[in-house]
C-alpha positions as a Markdown table, in Angstrom:
| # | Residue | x | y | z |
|---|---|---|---|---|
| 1 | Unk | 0.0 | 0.0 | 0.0 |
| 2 | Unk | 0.8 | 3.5 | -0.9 |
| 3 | Unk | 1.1 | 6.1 | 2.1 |
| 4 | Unk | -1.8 | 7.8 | 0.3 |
| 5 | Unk | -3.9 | 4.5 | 0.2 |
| 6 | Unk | -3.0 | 3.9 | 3.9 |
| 7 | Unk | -4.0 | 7.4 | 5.1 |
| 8 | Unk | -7.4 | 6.9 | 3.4 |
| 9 | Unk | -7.8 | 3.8 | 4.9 |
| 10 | Unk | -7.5 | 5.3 | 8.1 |
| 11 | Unk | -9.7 | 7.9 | 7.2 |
| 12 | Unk | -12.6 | 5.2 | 6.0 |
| 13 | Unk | -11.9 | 3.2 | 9.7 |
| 14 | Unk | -12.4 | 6.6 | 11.7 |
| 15 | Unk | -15.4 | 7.3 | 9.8 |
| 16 | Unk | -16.8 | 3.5 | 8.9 |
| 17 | Unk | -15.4 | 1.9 | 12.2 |
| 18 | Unk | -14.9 | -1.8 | 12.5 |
| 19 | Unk | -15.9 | -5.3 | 13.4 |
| 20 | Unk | -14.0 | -7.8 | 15.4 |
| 21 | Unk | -13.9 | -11.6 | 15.0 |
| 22 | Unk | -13.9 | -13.5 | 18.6 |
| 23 | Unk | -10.4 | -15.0 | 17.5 |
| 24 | Unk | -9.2 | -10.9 | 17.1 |
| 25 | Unk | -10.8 | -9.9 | 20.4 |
| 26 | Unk | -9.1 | -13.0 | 22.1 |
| 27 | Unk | -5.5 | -11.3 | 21.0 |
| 28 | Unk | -6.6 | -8.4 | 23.3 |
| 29 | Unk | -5.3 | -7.4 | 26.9 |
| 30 | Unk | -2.9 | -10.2 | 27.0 |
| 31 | Unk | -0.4 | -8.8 | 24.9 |
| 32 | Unk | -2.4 | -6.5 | 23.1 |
| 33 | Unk | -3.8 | -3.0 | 24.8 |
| 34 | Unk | -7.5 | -2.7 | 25.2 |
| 35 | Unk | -9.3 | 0.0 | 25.4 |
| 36 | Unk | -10.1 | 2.7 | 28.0 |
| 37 | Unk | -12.5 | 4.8 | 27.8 |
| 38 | Unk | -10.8 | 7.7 | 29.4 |
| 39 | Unk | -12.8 | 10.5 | 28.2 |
| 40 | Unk | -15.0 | 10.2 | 24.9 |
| 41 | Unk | -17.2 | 7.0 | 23.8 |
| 42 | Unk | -15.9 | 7.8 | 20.2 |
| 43 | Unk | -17.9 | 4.8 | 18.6 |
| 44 | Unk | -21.1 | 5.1 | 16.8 |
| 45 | Unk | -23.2 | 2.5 | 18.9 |
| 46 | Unk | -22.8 | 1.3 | 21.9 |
| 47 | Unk | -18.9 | -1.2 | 22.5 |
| 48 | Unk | -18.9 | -4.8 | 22.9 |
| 49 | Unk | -16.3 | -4.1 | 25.5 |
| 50 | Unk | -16.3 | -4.5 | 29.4 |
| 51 | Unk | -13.7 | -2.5 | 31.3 |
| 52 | Unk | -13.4 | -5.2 | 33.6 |
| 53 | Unk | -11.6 | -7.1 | 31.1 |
| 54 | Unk | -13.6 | -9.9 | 30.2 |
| 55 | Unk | -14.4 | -8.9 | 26.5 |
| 56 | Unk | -12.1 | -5.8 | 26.0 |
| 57 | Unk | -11.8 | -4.2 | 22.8 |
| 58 | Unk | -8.6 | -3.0 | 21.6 |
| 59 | Unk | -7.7 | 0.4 | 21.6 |
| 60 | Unk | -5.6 | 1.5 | 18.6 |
| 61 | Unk | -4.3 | -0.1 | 15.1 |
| 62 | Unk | -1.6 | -0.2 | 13.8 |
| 63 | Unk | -1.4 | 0.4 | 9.9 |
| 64 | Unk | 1.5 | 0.2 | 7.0 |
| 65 | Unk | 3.9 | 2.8 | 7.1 |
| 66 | Unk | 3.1 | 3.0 | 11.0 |
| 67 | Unk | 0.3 | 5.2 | 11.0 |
| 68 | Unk | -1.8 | 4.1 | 13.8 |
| 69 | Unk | -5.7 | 4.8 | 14.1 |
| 70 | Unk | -8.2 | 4.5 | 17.3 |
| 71 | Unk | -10.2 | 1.3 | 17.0 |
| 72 | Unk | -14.0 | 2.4 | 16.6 |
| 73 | Unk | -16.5 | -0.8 | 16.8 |
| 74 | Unk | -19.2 | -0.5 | 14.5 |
| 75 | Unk | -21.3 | -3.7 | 13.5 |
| 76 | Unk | -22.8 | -2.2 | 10.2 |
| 77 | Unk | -19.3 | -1.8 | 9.3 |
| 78 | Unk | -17.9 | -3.6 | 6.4 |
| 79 | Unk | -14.5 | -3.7 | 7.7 |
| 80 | Unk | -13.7 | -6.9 | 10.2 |
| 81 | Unk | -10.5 | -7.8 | 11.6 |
| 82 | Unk | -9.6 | -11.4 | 12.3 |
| 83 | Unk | -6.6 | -14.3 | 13.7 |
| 84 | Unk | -5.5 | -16.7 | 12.1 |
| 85 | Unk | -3.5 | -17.9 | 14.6 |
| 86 | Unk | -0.1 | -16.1 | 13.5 |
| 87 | Unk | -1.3 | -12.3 | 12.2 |
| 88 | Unk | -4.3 | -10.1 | 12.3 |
| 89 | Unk | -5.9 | -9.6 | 9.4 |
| 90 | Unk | -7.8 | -6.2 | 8.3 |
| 91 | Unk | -10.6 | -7.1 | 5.5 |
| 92 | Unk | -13.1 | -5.2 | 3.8 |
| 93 | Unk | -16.0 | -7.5 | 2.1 |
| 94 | Unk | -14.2 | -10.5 | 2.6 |
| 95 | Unk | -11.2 | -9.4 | 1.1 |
| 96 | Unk | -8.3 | -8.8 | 2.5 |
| 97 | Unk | -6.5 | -5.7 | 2.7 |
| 98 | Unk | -3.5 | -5.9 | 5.1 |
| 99 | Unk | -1.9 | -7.1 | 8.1 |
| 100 | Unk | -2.3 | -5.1 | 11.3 |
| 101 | Unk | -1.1 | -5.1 | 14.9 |
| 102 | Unk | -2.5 | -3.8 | 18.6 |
| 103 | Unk | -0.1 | -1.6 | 20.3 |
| 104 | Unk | 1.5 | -3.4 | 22.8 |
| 105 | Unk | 0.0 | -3.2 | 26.6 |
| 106 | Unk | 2.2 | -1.5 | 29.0 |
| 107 | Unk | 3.0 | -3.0 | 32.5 |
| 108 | Unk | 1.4 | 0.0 | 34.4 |
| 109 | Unk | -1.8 | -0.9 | 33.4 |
| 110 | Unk | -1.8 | -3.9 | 36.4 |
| 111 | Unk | -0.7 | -1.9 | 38.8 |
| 112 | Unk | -2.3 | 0.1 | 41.3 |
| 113 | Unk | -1.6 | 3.3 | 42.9 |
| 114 | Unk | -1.1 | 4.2 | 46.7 |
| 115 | Unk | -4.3 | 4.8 | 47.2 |
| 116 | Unk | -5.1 | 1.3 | 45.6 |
| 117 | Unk | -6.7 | 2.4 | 42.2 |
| 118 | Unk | -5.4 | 0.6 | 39.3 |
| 119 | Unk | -3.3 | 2.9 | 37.2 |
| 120 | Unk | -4.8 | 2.5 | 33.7 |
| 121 | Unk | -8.7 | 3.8 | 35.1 |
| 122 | Unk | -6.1 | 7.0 | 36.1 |
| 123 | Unk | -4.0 | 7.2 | 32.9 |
| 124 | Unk | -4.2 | 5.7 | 29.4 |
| 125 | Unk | -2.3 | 5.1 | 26.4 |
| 126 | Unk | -2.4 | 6.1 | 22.8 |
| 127 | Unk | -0.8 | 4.9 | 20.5 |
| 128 | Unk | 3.1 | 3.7 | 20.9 |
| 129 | Unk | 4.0 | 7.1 | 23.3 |
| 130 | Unk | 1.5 | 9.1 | 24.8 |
| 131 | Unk | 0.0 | 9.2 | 28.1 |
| 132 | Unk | -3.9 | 10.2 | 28.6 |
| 133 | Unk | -5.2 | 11.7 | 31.6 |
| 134 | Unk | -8.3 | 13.0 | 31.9 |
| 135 | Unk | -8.5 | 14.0 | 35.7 |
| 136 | Unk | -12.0 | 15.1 | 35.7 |
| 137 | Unk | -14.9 | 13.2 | 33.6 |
| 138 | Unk | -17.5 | 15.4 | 34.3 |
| 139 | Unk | -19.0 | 18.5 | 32.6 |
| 140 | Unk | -20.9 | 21.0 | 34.3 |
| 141 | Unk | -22.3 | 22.2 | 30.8 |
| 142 | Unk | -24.5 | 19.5 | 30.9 |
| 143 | Unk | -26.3 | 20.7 | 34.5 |
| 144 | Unk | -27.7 | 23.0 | 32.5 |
| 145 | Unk | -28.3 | 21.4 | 29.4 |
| 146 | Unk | -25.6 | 23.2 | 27.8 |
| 147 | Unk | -23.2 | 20.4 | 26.3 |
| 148 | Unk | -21.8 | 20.7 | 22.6 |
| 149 | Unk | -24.0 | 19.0 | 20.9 |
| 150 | Unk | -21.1 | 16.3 | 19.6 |
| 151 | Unk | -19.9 | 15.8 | 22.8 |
| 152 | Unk | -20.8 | 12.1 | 25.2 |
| 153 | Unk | -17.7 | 13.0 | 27.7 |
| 154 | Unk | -20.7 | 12.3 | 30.9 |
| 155 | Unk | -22.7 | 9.6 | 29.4 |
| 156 | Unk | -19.2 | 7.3 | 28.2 |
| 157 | Unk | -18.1 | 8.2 | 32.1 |
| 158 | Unk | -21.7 | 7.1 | 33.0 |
| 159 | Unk | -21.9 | 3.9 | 30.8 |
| 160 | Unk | -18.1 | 3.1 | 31.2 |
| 161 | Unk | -17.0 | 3.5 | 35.3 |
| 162 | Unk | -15.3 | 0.1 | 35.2 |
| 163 | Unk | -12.8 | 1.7 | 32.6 |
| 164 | Unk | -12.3 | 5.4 | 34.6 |
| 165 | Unk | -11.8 | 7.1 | 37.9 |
| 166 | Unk | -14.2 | 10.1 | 37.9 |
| 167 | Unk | -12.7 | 12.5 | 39.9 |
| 168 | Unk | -8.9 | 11.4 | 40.1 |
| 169 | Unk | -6.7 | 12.9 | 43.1 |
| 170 | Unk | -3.3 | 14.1 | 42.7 |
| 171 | Unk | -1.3 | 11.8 | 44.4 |
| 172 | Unk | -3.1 | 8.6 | 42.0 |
| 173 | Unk | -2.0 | 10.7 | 39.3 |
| 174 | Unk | 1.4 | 11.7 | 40.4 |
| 175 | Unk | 2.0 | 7.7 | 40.5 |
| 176 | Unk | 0.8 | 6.3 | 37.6 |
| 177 | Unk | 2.6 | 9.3 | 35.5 |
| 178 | Unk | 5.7 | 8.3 | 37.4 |
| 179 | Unk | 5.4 | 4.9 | 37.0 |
| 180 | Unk | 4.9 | 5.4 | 32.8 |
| 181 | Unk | 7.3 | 7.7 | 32.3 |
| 182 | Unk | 10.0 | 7.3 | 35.0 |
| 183 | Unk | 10.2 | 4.6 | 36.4 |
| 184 | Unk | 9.4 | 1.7 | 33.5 |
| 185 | Unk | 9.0 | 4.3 | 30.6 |
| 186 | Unk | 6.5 | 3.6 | 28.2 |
| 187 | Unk | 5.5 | 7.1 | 27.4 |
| 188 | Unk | 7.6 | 10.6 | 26.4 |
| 189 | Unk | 4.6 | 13.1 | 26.7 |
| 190 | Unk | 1.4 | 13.7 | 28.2 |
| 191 | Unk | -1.8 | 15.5 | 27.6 |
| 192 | Unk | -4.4 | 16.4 | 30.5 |
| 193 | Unk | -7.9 | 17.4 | 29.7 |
| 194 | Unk | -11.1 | 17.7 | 31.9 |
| 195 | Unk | -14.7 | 18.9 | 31.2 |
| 196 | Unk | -15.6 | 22.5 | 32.1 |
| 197 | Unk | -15.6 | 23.3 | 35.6 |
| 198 | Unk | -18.7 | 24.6 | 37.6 |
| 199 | Unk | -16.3 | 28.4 | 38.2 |
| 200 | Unk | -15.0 | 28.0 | 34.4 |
| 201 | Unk | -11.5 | 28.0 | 36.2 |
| 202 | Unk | -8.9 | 26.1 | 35.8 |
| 203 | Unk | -10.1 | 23.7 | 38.6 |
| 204 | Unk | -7.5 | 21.0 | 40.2 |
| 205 | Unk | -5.0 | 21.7 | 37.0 |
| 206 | Unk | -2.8 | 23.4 | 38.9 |
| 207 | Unk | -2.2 | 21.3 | 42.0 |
| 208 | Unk | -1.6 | 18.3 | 39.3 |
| 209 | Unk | 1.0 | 20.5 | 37.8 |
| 210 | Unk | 3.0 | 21.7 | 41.2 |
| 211 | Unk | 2.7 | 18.2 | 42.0 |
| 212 | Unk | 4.7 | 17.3 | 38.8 |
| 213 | Unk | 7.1 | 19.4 | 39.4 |
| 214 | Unk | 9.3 | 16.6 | 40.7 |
| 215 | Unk | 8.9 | 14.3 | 38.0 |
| 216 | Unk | 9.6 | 17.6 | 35.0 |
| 217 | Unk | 12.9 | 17.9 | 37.2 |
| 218 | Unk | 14.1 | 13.9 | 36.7 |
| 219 | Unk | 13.0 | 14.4 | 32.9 |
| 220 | Unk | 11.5 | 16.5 | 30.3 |
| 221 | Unk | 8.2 | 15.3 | 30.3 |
| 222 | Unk | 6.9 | 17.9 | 27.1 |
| 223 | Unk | 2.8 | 18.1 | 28.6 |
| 224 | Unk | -0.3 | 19.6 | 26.7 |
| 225 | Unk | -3.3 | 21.2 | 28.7 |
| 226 | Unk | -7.2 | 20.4 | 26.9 |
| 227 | Unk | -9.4 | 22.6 | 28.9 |
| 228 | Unk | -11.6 | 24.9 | 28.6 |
| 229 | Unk | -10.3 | 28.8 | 27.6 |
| 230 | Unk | -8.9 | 30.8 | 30.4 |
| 231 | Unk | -11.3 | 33.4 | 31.8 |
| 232 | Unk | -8.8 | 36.1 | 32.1 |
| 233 | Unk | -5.2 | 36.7 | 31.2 |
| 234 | Unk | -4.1 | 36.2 | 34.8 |
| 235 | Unk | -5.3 | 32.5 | 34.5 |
| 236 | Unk | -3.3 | 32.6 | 31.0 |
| 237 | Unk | 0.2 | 34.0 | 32.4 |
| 238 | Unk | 0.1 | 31.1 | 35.1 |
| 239 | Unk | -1.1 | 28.4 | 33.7 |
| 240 | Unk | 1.7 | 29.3 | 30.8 |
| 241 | Unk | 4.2 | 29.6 | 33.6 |
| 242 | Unk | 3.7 | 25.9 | 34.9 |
| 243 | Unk | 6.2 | 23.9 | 33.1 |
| 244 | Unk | 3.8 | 22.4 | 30.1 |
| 245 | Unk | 4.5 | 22.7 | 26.8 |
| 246 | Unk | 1.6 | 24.0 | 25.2 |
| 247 | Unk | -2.1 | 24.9 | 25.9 |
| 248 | Unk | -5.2 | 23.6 | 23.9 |
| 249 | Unk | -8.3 | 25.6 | 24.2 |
| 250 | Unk | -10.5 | 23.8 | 21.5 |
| 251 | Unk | -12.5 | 25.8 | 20.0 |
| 252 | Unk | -14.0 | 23.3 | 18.1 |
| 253 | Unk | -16.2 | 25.5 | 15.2 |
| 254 | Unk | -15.5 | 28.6 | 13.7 |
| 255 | Unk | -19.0 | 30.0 | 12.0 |
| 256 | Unk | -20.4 | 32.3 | 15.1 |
| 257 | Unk | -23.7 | 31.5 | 14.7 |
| 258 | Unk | -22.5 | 27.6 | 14.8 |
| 259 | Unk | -20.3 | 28.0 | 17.4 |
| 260 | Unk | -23.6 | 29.6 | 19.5 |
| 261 | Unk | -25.5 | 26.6 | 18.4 |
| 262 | Unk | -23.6 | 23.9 | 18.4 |
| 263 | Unk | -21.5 | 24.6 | 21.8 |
| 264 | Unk | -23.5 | 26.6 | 24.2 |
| 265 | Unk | -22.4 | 26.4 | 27.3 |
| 266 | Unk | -18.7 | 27.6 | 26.0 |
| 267 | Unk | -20.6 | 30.4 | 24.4 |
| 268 | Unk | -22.3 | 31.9 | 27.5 |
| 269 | Unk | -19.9 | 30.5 | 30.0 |
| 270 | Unk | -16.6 | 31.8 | 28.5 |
| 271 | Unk | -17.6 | 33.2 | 24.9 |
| 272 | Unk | -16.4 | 32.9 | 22.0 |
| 273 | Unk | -14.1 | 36.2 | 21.3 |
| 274 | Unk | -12.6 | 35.8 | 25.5 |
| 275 | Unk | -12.0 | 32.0 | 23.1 |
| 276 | Unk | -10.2 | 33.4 | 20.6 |
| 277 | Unk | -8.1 | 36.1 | 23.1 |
| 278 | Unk | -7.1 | 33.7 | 25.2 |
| 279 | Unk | -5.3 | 31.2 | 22.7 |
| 280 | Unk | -3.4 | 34.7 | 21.2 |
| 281 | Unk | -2.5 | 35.2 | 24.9 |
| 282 | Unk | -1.2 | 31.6 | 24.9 |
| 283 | Unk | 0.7 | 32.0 | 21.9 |
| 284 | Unk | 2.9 | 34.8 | 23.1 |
| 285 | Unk | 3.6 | 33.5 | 26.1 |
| 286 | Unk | 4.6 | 30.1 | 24.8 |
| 287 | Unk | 7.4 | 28.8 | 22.3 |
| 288 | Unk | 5.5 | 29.1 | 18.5 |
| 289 | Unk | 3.0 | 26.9 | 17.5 |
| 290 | Unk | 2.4 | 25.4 | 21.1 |
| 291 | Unk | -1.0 | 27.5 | 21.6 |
| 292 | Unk | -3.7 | 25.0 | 20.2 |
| 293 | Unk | -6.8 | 25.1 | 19.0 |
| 294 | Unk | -9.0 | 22.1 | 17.8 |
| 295 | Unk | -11.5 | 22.2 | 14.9 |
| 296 | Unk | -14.5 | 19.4 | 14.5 |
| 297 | Unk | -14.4 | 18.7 | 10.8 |
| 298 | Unk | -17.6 | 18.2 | 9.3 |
| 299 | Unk | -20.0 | 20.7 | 11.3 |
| 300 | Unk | -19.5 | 23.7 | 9.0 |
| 301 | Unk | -18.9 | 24.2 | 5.8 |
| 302 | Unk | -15.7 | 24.0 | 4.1 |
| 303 | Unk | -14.9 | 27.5 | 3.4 |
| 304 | Unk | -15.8 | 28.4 | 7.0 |
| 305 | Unk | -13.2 | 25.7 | 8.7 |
| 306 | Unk | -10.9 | 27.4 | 6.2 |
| 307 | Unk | -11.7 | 30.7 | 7.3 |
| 308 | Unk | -10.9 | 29.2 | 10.8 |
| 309 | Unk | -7.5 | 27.9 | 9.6 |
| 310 | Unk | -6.2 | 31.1 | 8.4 |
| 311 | Unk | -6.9 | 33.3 | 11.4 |
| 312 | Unk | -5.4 | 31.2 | 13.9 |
| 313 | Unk | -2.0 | 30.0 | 12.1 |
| 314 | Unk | -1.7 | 33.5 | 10.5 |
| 315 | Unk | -1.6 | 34.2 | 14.2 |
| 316 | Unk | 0.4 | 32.0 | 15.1 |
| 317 | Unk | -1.8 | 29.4 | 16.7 |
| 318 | Unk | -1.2 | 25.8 | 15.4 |
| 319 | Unk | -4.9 | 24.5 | 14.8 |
| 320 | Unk | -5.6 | 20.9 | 14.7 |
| 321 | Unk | -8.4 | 18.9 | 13.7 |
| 322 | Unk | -10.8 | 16.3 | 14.2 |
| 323 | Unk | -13.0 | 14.2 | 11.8 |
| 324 | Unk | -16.6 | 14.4 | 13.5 |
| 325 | Unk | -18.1 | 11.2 | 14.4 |
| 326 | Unk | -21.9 | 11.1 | 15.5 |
| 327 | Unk | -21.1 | 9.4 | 18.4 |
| 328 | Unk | -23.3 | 7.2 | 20.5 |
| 329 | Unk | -25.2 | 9.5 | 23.3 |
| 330 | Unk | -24.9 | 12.3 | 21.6 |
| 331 | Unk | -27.3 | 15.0 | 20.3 |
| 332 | Unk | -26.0 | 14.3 | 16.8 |
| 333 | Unk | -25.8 | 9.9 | 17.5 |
| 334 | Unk | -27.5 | 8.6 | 14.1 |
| 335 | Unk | -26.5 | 11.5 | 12.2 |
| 336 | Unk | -25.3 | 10.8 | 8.4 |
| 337 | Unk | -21.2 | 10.4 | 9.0 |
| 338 | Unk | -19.3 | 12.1 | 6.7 |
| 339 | Unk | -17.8 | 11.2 | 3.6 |
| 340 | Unk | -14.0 | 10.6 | 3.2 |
| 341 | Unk | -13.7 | 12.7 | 0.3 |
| 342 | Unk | -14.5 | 15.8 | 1.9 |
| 343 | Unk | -12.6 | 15.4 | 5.3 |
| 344 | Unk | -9.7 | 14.4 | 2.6 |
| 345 | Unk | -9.9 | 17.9 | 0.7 |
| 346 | Unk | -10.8 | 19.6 | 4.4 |
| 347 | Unk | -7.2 | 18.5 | 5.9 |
| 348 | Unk | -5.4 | 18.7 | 2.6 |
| 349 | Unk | -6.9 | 22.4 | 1.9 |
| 350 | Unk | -6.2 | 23.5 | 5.8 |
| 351 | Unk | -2.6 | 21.6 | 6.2 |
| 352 | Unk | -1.5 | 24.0 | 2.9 |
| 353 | Unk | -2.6 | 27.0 | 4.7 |
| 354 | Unk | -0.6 | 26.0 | 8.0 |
| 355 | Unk | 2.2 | 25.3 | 6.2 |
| 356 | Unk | 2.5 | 28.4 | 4.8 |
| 357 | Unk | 1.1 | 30.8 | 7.5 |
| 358 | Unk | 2.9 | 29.1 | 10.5 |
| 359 | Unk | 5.8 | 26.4 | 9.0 |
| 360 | Unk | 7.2 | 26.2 | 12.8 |
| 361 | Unk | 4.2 | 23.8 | 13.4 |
| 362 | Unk | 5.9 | 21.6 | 11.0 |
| 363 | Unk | 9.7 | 21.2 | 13.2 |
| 364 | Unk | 11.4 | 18.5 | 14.1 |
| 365 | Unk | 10.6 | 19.1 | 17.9 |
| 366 | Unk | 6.9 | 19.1 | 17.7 |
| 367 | Unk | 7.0 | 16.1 | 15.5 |
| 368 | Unk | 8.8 | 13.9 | 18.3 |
| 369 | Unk | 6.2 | 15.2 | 21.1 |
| 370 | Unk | 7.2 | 18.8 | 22.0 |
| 371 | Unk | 3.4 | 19.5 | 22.1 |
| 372 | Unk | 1.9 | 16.5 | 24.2 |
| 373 | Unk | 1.3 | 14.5 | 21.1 |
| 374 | Unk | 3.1 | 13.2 | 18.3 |
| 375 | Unk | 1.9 | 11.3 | 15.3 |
| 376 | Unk | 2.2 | 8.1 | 17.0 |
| 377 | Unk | -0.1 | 8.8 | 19.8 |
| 378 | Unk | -2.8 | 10.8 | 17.6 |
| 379 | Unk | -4.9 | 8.0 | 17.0 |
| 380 | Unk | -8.2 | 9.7 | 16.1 |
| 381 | Unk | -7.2 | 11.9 | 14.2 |
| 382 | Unk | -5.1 | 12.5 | 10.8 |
| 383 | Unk | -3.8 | 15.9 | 10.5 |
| 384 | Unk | -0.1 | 15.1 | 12.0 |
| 385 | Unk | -0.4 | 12.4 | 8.9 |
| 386 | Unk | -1.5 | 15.2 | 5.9 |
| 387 | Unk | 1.5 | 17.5 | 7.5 |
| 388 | Unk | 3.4 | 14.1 | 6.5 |
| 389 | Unk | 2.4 | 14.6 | 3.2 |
| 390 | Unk | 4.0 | 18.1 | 2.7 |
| 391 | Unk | 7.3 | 17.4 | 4.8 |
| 392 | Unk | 8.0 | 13.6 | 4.7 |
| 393 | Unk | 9.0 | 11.7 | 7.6 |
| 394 | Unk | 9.3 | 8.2 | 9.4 |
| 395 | Unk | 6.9 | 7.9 | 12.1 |
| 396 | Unk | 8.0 | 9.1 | 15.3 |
| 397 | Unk | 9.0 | 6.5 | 17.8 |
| 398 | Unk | 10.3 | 7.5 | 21.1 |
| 399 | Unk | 14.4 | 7.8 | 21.5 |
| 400 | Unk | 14.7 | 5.1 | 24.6 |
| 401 | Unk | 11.4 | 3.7 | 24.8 |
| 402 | Unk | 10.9 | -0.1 | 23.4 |
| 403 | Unk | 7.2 | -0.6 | 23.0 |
| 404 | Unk | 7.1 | -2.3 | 19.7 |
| 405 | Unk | 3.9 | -4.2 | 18.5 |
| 406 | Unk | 3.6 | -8.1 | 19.4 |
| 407 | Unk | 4.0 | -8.8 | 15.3 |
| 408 | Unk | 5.8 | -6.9 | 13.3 |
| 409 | Unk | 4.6 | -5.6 | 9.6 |
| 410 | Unk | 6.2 | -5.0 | 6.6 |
| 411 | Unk | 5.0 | -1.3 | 6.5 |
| 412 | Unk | 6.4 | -0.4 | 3.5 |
C-alpha cells in the first residue's frame, strides 16, 4: 500500500469503524492493549467491550507505514479484523487488505496506585508514546443542558466506570505518571484534559502540575493542557508559567452562529471572542506553534473551517483537527457520518494554509512530542499524517522507549 492508500484507509476506519472476530478480540489485553475509555465513547453505537476485562476491545491499530488509528466498533461496518492464529488480518467484504497489529499493553496498566486504584482507570495510552489523563470526567455544561452538541464526555463516564476514575486525586495521578514515564517508561509526553468546571476556572489543573514538578525535574516530560479557555489573562500568564509545553483551548467550530448553536455552554460561559483572546494570549507566552486550538471537521462548511484555519496560524496558533463522528449519546448519535472525500480535501486544503502561515508547526521538535502529542499517539485523528504529506517523515518512535507491536509488519 501507498502512504496515500493507507491514510485513506485510516480515514474510512475513523469514519466506517470496524468489526471484530472472537479470535481478534481473544488477541486483546494479554499482549495487546484494550481500550479505555478515558474521556469520549468515540464509537457510533454502543462497544462490545467490558472494562473489567472480560471482552475488551482493543484500543488503537496499527497500519502500514506505521500510522496508527483509534479502534472504533461498529457492527454495520464492512470492515472486520480477524486471527489466524499467526497475524491479524484487516478485510473489507471479505477481502483482504493488510496485516495489522495492537499496540503493545504496558506493565502499568496492572498496577495500582497508593491509594489502591489501578493505574490504567487514572491514565491511558495512545498509541506507541502518549499518556492520557483525563482528571476530571464530568462536565458542568451538561447541568444545564448546555453540552456541545457532539460531545458524550458524561454519558461514556456514566456507561463506562469500570474503565475510569471520575474525579482522580493528585497523588493517583502523580504515581501512575511516574510509573509510565519514570520509572518503567512507556510514554515521552502527556496530555491532561477535563470537562468545564462549575467556576470556568482552571479547577484542580494546577495542583496536578505543582505536583509534577518533581517528575519535569528527573526528565523532560513535554505536557499539553485540553481545557476549557482561560477566563482572564491572569489564569493565562500562570497556567503558561507551569512547566507544560503547550495549551489547547478547543474551540471546536469557527462559523459564530454555529459556534452559539452547536457549543452553548462555552458560548455563555466563556464566549467565543474571550475564546479566541485567550489562545493569542497563549501564543505569546509560549514557544511558536504550542497555543492549540482544535477544529471538529464536518459541522461547517468548508470555506468556514478554512476561514478558521487562516486566522489562527496566521496568528500563530497551530490549529488541529478532528473528523466528526456522531457518536453514540450524543445530540448528533445517528446522524449521516461524513464522507472521506470531503474530510480528505478539508485537511489537505487546511494543512497547505498551515504550512504556509505558521511552518514552525511543522519542526522536528513538535514532530517527536514537543506539544503532548506526536503522530504516533494521535490516533483519532489525521492531521499530523496530511502534515506528513507536505514534509515527509518516518513515524515518530520515542528515543529510549521499546514498546514495539507483538508482530511486526512490513510497512512499506
Amino acid at each position: 500500500m501507498t502512504f496515500d492508500e493507507t491514510l485513506r484507509l485510516k480515514i474510512e476506519l475513523l469514519i466506517d469503524g470496524l468489526t471484530i472476530t472472537d479470535a481478534a478480540l481473544g488477541t486483546v489485553g494479554k499482549g495487546g492493549l484494550e481500550k479505555v475509555f478515558w474521556v469520549f465513547e468515540m464509537t457510533p453505537v454502543e462497544h462490545i467491550g467490558t472494562g473489567d476485562g472480560t471482552r475488551p476491545l482493543p484500543n488503537d491499530m496499527l497500519l502500514p507505514w506505521d500510522i496508527y488509528v483509534d479502534v472504533r466498533y461498529n457492527p454495520r461496518s464492512l470492515f472486520l479484523v480477524d486471527y489466524d492464529g499467526g497475524a491479524l488480518m484487516l478485510r473489507k467484504n471479505g477481502a483482504d487488505i493488510c496485516e495489522v497489529n495492537w499496540p503493545k499493553r504496558p506493565a502499568f496498566y496492572d498496577k495500582f496506585t497508593r491509594s489502591g486504584e489501578r493505574m490504567k482507570k487514572i491514565a491511558a495510552m495512545r498509541g506507541s508514546c502518549g499518556l492520557r489523563v483525563c482528571h476530571d470526567n464530568t462536565c458542568n455544561y451538561y447541568a444545564t443542558n448546555e453540552q456541545c452538541k457532539f460531545c458524550n464526555i458524561v454519558p461514556a463516564r456514566q456507561r463506562n466506570r469500570n474503565h475510569v476514575v471520575t474525579h482522580k486525586e493528585v497523588e493517583d495521578i502523580y504515581d501512575a505518571v511516574k510509573e509510565a514515564i519514570i520509572d518503567d517508561p512507556v510514554c515521552s509526553h502527556l496530555s491532561f484534559t477535563a470537562g468545564a468546571y462549575a467556576n470556568d476556572g482552571l479547577g484542580s489543573l494546577p495542583n496536578i502540575l505543582e505536583r509534577l514538578k518533581p517528575l519535569l525535574a528527573q526528565k523532560n516530560i513535554p505536557i499539553v493542557t485540553a481545557i476549557t479557555a482561560t477566563r482572564n489573562r491572569a489564569e493565562t500568564e500562570f497556567l503558561c508559567d507551569r512547566g507544560i509545553s503547550s495549551v489547547a483551548f478547543n474551540i471546536e467550530i469557527w462559523d459564530e452562529s454555529l459556534f452559539k448553536e452547536i457549543c452553548p455552554g462555552k458560548e455563555r460561559r466563556i464566549g467565543r471572542e474571550r475564546w479566541i483572546t485567550a489562545l493569542k494570549e497563549a501564543s505569546v507566552l509560549l514557544k511558536p506553534a504550542r497555543a492549540l486550538t482544535s477544529f471538529v471537521v464536518g459541522l461547517e462548511p468548508i470555506h468556514s473551517l478554512l476561514e478558521g484555519i487562516e486566522y489562527f496560524s496566521s496568528h500563530g496558533i497551530f490549529p488541529i483537527m478532528s473528523p466528526f463522528i456522531p457518536m453514540v449519546e450524543t445530540e448528533y448519535e445517528g446522524r449521516e457520518p461524513l464522507k472521506a472525500e470531503w474530510v480528505w480535501e478539508a485537511h489537505e486544503r487546511a494543512t497547505e494554509i498551515i504550512h504556509s502561515n505558521l511552518p514552525e508547526a511543522f519542526c522536528d521538535d513538535i514532530w517527536h512530542g514537543d506539544i503532548g502529542i506526536c503522530p504516533s499517539c494521535t490516533t483519532t485523528k489525521v492531521f499530523f499524517d496530511f502534515m506528513r504529506r507536505i514534509v515527509p517523515r518516518d513515524a515518530p518512535f520515542p528515543h529510549g522507549i521499546t514498546n514495539e507491536p507483538e508482530v511486526v509488519i512490513d510497512s512499506r
